[in-house]
FIMIVEX-13859 format. One record per residue (C-alpha): x, y, z; residue in three letters; residue number from 0. Coordinates in Angstrom, 3 decimals. Example, Ala and Ser with C-alpha at 12.3 -4.5 7.8 and 13.67 -1.06 7.14 Angstrom:
% FIMIVEX-13859
@x:12.300; y:-4.500; z:7.800; rest:Ala; nr:0
@x:13.670; y:-1.060; z:7.140; rest:Ser; nr:1
This chain:
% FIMIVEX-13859
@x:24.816; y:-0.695; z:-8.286; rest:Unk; nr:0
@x:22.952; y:1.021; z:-5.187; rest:Unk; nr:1
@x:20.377; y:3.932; z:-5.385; rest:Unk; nr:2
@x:20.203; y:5.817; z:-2.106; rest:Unk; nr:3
@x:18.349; y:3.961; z:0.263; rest:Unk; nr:4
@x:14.566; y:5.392; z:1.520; rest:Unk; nr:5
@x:14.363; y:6.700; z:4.771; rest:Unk; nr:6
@x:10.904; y:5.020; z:5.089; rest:Unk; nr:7
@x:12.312; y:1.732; z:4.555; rest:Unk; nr:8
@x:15.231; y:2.095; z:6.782; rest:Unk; nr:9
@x:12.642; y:2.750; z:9.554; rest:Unk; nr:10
@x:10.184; y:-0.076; z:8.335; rest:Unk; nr:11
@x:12.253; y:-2.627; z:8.687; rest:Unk; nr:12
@x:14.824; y:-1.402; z:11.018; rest:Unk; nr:13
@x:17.494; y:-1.788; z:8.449; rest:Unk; nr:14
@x:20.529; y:-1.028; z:10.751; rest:Unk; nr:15
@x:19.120; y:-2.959; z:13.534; rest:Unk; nr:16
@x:19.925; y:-5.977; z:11.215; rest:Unk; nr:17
@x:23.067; y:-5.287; z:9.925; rest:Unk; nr:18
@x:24.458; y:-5.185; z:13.469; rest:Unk; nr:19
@x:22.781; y:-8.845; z:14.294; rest:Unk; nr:20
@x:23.209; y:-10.441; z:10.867; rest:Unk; nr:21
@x:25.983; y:-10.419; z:8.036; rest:Unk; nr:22
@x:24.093; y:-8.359; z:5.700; rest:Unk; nr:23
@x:23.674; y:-6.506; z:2.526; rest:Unk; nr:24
@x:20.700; y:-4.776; z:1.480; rest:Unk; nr:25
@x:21.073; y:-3.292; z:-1.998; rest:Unk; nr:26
@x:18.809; y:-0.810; z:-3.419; rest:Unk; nr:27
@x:18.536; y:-0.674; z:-7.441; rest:Unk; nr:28
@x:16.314; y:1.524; z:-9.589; rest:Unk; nr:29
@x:16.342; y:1.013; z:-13.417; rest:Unk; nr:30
@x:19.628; y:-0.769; z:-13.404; rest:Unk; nr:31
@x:18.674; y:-3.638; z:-15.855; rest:Unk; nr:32
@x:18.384; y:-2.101; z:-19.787; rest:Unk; nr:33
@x:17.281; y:-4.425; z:-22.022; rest:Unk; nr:34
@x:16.361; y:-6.350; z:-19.665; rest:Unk; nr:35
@x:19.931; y:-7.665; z:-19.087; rest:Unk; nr:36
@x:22.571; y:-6.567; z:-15.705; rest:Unk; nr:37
@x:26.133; y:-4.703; z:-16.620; rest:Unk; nr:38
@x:27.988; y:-7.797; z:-16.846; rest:Unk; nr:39
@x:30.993; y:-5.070; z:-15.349; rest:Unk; nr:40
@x:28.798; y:-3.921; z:-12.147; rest:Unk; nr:41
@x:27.267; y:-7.066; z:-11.571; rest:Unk; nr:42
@x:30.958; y:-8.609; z:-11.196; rest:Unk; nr:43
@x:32.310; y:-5.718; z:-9.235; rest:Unk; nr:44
@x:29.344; y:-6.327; z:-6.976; rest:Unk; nr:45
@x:30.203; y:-10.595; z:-6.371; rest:Unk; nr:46
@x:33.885; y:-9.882; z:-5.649; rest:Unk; nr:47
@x:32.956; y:-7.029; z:-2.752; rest:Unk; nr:48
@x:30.615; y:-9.230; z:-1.651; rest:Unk; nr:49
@x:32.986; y:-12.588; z:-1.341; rest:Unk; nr:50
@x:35.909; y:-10.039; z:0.237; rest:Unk; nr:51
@x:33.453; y:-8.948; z:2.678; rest:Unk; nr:52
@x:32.067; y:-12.039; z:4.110; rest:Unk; nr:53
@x:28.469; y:-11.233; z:3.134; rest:Unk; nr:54
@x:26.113; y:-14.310; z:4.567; rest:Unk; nr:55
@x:22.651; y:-12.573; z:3.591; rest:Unk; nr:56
@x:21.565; y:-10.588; z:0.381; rest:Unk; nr:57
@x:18.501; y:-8.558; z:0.299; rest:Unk; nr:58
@x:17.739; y:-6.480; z:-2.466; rest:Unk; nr:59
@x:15.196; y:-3.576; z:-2.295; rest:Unk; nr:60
@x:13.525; y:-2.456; z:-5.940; rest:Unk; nr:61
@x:10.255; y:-0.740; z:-7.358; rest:Unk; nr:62
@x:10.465; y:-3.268; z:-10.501; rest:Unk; nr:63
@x:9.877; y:-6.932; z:-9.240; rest:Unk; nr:64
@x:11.416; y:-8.363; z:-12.637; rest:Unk; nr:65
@x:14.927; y:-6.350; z:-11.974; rest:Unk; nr:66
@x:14.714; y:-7.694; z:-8.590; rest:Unk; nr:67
@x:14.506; y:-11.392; z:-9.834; rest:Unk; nr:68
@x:17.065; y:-10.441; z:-12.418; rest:Unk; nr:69
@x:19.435; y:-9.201; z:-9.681; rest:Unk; nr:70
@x:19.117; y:-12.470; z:-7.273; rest:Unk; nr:71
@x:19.331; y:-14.780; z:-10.105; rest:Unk; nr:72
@x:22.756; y:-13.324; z:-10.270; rest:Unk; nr:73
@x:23.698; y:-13.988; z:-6.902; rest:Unk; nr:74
@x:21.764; y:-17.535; z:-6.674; rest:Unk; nr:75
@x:25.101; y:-19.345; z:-7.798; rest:Unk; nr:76
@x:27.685; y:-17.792; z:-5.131; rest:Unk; nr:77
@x:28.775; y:-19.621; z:-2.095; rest:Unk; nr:78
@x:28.251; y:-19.073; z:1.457; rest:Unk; nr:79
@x:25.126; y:-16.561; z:0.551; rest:Unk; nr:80
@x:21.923; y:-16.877; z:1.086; rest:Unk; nr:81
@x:19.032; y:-14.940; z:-0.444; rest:Unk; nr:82
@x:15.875; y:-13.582; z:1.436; rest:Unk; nr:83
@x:12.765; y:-11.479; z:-0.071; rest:Unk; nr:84
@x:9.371; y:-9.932; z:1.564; rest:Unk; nr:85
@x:6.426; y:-8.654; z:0.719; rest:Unk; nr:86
@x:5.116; y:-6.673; z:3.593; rest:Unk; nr:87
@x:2.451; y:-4.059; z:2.170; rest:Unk; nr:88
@x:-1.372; y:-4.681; z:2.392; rest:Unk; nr:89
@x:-2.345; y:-4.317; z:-1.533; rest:Unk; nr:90
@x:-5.587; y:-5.300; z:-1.749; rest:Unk; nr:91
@x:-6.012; y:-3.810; z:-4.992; rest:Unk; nr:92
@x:-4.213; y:-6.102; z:-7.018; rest:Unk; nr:93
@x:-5.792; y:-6.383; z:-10.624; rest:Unk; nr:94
@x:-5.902; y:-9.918; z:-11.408; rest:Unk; nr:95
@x:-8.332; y:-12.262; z:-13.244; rest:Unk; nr:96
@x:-10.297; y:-12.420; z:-10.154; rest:Unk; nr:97
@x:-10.774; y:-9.341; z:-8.856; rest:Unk; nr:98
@x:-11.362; y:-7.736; z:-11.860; rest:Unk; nr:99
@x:-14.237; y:-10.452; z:-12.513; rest:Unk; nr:100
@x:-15.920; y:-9.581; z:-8.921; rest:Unk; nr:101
@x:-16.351; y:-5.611; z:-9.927; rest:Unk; nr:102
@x:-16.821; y:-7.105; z:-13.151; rest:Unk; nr:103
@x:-20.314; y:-9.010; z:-11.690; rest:Unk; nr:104
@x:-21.113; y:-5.967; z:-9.421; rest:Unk; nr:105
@x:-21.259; y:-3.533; z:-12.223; rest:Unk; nr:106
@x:-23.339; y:-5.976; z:-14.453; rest:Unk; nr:107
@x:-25.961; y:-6.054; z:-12.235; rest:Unk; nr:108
@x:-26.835; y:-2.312; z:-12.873; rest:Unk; nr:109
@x:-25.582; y:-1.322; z:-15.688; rest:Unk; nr:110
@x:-25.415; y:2.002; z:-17.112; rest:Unk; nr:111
@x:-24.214; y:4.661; z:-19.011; rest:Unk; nr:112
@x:-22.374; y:6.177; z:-16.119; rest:Unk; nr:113
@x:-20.609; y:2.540; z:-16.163; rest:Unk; nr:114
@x:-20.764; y:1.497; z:-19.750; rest:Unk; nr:115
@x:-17.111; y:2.051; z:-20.046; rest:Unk; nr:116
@x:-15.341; y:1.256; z:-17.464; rest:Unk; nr:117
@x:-17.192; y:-1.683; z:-17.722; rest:Unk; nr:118
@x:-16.103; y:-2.359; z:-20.916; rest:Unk; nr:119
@x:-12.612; y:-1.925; z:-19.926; rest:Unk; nr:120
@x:-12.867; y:-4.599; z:-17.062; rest:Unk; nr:121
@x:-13.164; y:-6.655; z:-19.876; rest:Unk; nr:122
@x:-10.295; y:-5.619; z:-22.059; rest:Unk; nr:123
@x:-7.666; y:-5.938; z:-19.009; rest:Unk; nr:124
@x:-9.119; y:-9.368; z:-18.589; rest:Unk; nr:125
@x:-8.413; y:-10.177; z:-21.899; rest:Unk; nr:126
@x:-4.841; y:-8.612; z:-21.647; rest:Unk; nr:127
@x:-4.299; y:-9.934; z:-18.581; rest:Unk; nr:128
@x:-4.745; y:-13.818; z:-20.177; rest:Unk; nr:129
@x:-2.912; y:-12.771; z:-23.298; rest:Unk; nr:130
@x:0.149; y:-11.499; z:-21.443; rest:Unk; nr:131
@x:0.058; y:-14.751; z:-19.193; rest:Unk; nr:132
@x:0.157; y:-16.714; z:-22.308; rest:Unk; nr:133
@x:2.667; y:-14.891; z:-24.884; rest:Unk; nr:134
@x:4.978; y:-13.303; z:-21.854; rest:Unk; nr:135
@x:8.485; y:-15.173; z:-21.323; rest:Unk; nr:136
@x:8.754; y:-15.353; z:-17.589; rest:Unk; nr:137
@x:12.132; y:-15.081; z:-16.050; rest:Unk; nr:138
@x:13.472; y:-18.031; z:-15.206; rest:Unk; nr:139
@x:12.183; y:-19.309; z:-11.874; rest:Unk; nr:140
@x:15.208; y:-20.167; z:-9.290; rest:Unk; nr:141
@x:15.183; y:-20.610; z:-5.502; rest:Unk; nr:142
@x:15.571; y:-18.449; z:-2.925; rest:Unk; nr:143
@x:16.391; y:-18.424; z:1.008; rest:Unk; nr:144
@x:13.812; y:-16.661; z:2.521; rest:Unk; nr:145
@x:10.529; y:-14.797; z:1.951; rest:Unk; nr:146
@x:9.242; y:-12.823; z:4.439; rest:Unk; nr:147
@x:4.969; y:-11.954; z:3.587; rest:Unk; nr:148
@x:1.938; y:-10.911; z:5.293; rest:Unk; nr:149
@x:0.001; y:-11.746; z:2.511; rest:Unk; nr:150
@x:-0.169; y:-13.474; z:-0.686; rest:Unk; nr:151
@x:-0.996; y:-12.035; z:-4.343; rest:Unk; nr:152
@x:-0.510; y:-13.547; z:-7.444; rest:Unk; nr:153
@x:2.414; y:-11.811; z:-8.689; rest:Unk; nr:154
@x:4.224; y:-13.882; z:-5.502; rest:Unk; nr:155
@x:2.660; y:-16.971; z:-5.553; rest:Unk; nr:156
@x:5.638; y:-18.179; z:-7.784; rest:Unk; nr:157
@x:7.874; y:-16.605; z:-5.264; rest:Unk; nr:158
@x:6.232; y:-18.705; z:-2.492; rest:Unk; nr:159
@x:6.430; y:-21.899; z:-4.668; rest:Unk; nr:160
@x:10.231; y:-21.314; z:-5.248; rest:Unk; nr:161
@x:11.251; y:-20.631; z:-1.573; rest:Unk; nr:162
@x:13.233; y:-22.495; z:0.878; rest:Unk; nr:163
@x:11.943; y:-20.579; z:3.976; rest:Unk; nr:164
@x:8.521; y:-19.561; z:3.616; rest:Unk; nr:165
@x:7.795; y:-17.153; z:6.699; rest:Unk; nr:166
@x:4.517; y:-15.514; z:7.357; rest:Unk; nr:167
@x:5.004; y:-12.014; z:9.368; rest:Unk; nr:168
@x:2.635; y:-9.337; z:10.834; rest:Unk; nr:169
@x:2.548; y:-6.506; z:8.164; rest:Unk; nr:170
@x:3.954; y:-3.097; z:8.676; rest:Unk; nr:171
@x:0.850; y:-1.660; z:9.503; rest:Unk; nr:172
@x:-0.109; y:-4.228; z:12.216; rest:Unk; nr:173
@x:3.766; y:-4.252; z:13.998; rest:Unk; nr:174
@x:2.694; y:-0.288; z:14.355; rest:Unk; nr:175
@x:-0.764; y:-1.127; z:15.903; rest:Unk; nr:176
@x:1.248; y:-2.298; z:18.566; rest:Unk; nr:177
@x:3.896; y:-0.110; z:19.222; rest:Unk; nr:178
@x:1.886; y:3.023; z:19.557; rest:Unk; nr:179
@x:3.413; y:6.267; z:20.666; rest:Unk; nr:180
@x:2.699; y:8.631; z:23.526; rest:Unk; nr:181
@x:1.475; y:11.897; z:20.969; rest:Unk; nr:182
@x:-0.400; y:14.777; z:22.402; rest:Unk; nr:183
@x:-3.776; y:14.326; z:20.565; rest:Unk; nr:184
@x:-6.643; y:16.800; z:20.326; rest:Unk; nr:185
@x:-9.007; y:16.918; z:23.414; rest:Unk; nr:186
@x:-12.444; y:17.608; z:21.751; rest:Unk; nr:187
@x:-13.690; y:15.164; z:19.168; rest:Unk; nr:188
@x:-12.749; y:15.210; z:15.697; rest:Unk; nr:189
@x:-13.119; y:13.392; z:12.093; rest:Unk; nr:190
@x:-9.984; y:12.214; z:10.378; rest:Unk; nr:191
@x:-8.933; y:12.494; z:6.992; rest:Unk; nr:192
@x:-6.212; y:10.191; z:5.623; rest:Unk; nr:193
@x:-4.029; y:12.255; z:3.006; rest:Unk; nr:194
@x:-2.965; y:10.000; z:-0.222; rest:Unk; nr:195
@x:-1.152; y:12.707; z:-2.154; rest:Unk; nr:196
@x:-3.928; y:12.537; z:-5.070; rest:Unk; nr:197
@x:-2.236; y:15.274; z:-7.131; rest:Unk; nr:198
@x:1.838; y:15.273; z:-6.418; rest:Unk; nr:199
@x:2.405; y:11.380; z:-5.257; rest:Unk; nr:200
@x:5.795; y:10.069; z:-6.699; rest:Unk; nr:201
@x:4.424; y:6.927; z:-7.295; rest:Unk; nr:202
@x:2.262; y:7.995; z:-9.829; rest:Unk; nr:203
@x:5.123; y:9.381; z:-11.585; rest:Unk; nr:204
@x:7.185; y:6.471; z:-10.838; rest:Unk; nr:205
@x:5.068; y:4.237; z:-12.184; rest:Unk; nr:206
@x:3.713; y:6.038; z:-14.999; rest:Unk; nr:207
@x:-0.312; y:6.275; z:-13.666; rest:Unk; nr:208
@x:-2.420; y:8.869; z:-14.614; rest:Unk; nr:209
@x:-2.858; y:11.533; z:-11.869; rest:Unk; nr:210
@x:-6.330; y:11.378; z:-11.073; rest:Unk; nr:211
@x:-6.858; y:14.168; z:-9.792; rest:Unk; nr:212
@x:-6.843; y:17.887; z:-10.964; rest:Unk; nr:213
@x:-5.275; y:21.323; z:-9.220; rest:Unk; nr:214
@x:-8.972; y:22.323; z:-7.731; rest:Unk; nr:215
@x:-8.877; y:18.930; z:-6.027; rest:Unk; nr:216
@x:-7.856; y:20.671; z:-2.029; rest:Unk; nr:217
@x:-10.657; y:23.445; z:-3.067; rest:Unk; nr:218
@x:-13.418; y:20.712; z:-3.423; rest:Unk; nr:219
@x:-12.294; y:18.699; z:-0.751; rest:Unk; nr:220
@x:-12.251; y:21.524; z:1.846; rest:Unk; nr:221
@x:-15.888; y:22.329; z:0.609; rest:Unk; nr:222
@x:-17.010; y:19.260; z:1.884; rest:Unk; nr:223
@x:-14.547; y:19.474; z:5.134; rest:Unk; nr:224
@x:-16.889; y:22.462; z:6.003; rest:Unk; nr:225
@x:-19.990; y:20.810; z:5.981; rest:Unk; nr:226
@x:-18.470; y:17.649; z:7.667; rest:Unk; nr:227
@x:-17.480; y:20.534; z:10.350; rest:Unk; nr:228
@x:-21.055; y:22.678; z:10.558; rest:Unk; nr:229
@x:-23.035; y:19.102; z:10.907; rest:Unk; nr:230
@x:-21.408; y:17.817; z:13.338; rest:Unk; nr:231
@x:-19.143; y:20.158; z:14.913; rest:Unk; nr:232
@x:-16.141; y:18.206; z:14.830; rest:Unk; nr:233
@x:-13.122; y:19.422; z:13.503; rest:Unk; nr:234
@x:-11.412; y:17.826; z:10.548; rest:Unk; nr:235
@x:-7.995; y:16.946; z:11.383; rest:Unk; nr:236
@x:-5.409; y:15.877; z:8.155; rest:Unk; nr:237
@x:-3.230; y:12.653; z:9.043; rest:Unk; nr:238
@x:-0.724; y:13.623; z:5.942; rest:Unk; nr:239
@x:1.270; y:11.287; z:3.768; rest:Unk; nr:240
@x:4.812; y:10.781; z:4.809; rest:Unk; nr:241
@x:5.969; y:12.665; z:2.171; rest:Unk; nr:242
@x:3.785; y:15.396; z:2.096; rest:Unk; nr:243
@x:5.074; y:19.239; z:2.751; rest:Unk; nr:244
@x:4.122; y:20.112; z:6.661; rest:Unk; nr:245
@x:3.953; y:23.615; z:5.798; rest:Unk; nr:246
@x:2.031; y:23.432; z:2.112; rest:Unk; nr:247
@x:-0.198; y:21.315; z:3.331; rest:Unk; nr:248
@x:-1.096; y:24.003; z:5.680; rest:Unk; nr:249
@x:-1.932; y:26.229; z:2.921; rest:Unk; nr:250
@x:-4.053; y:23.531; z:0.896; rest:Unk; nr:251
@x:-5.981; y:22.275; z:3.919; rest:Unk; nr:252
@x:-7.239; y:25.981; z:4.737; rest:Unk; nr:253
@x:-4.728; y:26.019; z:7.916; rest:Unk; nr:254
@x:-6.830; y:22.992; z:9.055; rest:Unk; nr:255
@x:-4.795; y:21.060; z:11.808; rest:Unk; nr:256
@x:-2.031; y:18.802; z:9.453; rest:Unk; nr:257
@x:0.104; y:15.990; z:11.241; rest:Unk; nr:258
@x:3.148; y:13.628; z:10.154; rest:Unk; nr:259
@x:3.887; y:10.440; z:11.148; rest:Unk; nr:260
@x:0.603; y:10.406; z:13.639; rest:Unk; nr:261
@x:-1.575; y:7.832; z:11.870; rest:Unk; nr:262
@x:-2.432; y:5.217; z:13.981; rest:Unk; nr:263
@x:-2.540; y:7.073; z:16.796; rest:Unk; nr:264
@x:-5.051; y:9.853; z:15.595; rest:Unk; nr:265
@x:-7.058; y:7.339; z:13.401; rest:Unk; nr:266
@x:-7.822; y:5.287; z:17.446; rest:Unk; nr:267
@x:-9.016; y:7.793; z:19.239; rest:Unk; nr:268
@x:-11.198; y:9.526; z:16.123; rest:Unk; nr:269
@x:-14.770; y:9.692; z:15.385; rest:Unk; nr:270
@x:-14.242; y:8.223; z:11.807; rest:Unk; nr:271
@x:-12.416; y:8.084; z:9.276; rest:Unk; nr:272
@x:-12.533; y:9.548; z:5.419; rest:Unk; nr:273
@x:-10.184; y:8.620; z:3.425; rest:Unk; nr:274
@x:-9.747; y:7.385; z:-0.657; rest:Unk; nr:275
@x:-8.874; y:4.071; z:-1.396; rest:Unk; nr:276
@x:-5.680; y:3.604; z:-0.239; rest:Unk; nr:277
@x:-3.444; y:0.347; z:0.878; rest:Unk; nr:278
@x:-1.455; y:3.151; z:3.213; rest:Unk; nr:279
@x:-4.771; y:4.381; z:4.850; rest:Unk; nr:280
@x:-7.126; y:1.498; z:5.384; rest:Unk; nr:281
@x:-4.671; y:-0.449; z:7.782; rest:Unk; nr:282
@x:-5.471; y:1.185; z:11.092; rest:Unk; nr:283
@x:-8.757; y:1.615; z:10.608; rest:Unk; nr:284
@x:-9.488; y:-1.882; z:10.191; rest:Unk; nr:285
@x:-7.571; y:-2.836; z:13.199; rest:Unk; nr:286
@x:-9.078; y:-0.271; z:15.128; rest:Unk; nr:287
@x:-13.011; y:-0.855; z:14.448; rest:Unk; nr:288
@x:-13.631; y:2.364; z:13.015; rest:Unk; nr:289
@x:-16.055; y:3.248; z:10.511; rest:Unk; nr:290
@x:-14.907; y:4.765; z:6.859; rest:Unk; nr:291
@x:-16.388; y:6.844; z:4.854; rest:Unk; nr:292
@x:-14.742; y:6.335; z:1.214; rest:Unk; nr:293
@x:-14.298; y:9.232; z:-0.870; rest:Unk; nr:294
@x:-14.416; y:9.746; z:-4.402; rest:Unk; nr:295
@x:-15.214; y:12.256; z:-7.044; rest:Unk; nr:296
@x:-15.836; y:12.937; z:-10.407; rest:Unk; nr:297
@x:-12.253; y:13.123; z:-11.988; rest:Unk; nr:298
@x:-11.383; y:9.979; z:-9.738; rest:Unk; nr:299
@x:-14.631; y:8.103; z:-11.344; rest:Unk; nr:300
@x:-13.146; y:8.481; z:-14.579; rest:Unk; nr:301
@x:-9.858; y:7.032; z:-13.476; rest:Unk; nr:302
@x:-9.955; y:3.260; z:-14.282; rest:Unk; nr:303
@x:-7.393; y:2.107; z:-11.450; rest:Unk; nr:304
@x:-8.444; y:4.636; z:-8.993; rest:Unk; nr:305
@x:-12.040; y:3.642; z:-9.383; rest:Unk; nr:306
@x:-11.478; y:-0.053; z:-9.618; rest:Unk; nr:307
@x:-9.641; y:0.385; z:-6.201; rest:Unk; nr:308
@x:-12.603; y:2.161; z:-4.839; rest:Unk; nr:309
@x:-14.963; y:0.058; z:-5.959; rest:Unk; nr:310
@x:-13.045; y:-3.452; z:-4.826; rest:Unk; nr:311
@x:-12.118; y:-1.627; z:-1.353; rest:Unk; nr:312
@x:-15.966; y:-0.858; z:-0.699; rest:Unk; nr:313
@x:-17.441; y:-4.385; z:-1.609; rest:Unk; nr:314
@x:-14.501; y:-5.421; z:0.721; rest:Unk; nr:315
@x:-15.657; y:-4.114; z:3.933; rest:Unk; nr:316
@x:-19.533; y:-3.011; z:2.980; rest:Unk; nr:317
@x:-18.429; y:0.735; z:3.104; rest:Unk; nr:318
@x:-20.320; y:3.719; z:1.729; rest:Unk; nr:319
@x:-19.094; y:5.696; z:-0.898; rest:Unk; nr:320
@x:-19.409; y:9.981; z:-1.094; rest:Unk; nr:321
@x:-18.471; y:12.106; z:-4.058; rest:Unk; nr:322
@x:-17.160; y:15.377; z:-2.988; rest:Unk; nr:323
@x:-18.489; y:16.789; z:-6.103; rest:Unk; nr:324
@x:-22.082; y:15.830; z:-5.505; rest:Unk; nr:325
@x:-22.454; y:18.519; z:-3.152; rest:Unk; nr:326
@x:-26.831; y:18.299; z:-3.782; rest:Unk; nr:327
@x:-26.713; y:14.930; z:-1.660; rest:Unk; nr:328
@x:-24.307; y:14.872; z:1.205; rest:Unk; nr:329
@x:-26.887; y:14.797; z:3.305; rest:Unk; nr:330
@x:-28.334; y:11.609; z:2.032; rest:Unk; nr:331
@x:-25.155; y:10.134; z:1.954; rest:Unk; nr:332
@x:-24.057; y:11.392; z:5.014; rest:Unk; nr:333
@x:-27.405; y:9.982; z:6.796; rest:Unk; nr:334
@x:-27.185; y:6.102; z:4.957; rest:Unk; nr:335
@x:-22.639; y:6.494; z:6.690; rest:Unk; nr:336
@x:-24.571; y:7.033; z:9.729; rest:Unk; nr:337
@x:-27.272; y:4.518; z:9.991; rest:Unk; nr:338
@x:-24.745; y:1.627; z:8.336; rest:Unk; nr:339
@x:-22.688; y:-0.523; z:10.908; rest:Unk; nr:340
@x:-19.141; y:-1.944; z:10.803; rest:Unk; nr:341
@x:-19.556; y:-5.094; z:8.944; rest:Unk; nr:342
@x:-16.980; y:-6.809; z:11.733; rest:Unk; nr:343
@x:-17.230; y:-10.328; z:9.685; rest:Unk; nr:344
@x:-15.343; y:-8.877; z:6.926; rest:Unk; nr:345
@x:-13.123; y:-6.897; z:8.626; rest:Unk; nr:346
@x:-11.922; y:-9.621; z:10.450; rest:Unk; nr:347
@x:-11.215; y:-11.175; z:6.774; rest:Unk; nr:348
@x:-9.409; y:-8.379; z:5.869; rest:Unk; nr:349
@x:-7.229; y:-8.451; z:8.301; rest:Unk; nr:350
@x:-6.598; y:-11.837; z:8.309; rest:Unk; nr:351
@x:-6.090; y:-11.860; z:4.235; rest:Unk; nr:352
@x:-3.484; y:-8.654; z:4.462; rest:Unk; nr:353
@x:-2.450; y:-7.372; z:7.969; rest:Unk; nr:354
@x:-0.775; y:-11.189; z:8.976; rest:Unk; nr:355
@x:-0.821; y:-12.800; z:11.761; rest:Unk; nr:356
@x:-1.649; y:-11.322; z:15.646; rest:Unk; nr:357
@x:1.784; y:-10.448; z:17.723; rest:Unk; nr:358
@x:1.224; y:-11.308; z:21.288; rest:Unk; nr:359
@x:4.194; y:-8.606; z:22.062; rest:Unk; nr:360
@x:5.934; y:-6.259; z:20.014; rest:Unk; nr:361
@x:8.875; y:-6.883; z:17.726; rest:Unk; nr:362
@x:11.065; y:-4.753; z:15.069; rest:Unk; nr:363
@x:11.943; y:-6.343; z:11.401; rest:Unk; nr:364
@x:15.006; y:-7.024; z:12.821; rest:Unk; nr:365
@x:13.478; y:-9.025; z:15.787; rest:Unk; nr:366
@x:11.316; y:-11.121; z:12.940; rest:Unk; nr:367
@x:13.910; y:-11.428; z:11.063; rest:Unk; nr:368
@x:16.072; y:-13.397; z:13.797; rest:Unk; nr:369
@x:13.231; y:-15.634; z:14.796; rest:Unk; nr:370
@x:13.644; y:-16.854; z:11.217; rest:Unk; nr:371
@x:17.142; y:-16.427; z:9.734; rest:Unk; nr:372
@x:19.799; y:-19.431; z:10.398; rest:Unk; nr:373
């Protein structure tokens, strides 16, 4: 029944740190329900181990929220065990009704031909999005123990509605705000770039998104890293995704200085920050005050869920927007980043709508966890 489990997640939320305070099994699944229906054989196998071994807590870690559902609807009915759930990542990009209606309104007001179509297809996933409300069978809605969120979206509203123990948590991103670690950073100022993995992401693959980017994407981005570099005579350091290759990114950055697991560290004491729109990147700056520059380009323009993210993440937090393939005005947008301020009023909202709550003093999942878990 179990996939092997992520290292990132074991480290998120301190997996093993639980296990030793808490009866607990976490259970990782990936594409296990066919036909939308559980192996009545593994699903059984799984509720006799987990009678014979005492198990008081279930947690079950998926990509595919309705398998997840499917899963603890199996385990609802059994003694003794008790269900809990999170939601711990700072998607601000959902695409529901009412997002999609705000970029809707911004793009009405100057409409174009540049925008005539995506446009147009704000309004078909609005349309889709009320159909599918209204002709989708939901799974049926049961209770469960616990659910751990920093935020709320729609597609866990229900969850919210349905839950014993509703316990609002710092995020991920927050909790590491404040448990920074002692990393040798660069002495002379520099500009930070946030890596998303545009081209090789396994996310995209994962779940089936277009990659928006093409194989002359690092070429185009280093062109602009040079001019960032010769204006103001900063260096551009890389703050890669977790998953990224140390020493390929080497290569694709132009031997420009690449580091893992350094984010909120580097993205503190930096200049500012350029980075797409990404839930993993925008975190730190945020909590950290620091200005963004948002970049796009002309492949990611013509990517509906890239741009909508753009577009919702800069109306946001008032932030200015650069196409790396508009190389004829960097200047002019480089001058407008320069003269614009922080817009601190919203984000304060943000971080209030998706980071959580403050922490006075640090604590691990595990820590939260016990604070919450009877």
């Amino acid at each position: 029944m179990t996939t092997k489990p992520s290292k990132i997640y074991e480290k998120k939320f301190s997996f093993a740190n639980i296990k030793k305070k808490f009866n607990l099994k976490i259970i990782y699944s990936n594409k296990l329900i066919k036909k939308k229906k559980i192996s009545i054989k593994n699903m059984d196998n799984l509720k006799n181990y987990l009678k014979r071994s005492n198990i008081n807590y279930v947690i079950v870690v998926s990509n595919y929220v309705n398998e997840k559902k499917l899963i603890l609807r199996e385990f609802k009915n059994l003694s003794d065990i008790k269900l809990a759930d999170y939601y711990l990542n700072t998607n601000c990009f959902e695409q529901n009704t009412k997002s999609l209606l705000r970029i809707l309104k911004l793009n009405l007001t100057h409409i174009s031909n540049k925008n005539f179509f995506f446009t147009t297809y704000i309004f078909i996933k609005i349309f889709w999005i009320i159909y599918k409300n209204l002709n989708t069978k939901k799974i049926s809605d049961f209770k469960i123990d616990y659910f751990f969120y920093a935020c709320l979206l729609d597609k866990n509203q229900n969850l919210f509605n349905k839950t014993v123990h509703n316990c609002k948590v710092p995020s991920f991103d927050l909790l590491k705000c404040y448990n920074l670690k002692k990393v040798l950073l660069p002495k002379k100022k520099y500009i930070l770039f946030q890596d998303e993995m545009l081209i090789d992401h396994q996310d995209l693959k994962l779940l089936k998104e277009k990659i928006p980017e093409d194989l002359s994407y690092h070429q185009r981005l280093n062109t602009f890293f040079d001019y960032l570099e010769k204006k103001f005579g900063y260096e551009v350091i890389i703050s890669l995704h977790p998953r990224a290759n140390l020493k390929n990114s080497l290569k694709l950055f132009k031997g420009r200085k690449c580091k893992l697991y350094k984010t909120a560290e580097l993205v503190k004491e930096s200049e500012f920050i350029c980075m797409h729109a990404s839930t993993s990147s925008v975190s730190f700056p945020v909590f950290f005050k620091k200005k963004i520059l948002l970049l796009s380009s002309n492949n990611i323009l013509k990517n509906f869920n890239y741009r909508f993210r753009l577009e919702i993440l800069s109306d946001m937090l008032n932030l200015n927007v650069l196409n790396i393939d508009d190389k004829k005005n960097f200047e002019i947008r480089i001058n407008q980043f320069l003269k614009k301020k922080i817009n601190i009023k919203k984000y304060v909202n943000f971080k209030k709508s998706f980071l959580g709550p403050e922490v006075k003093v640090y604590k691990d999942f595990s820590d939260i966890c016990g604070d919450y878990l009877i």
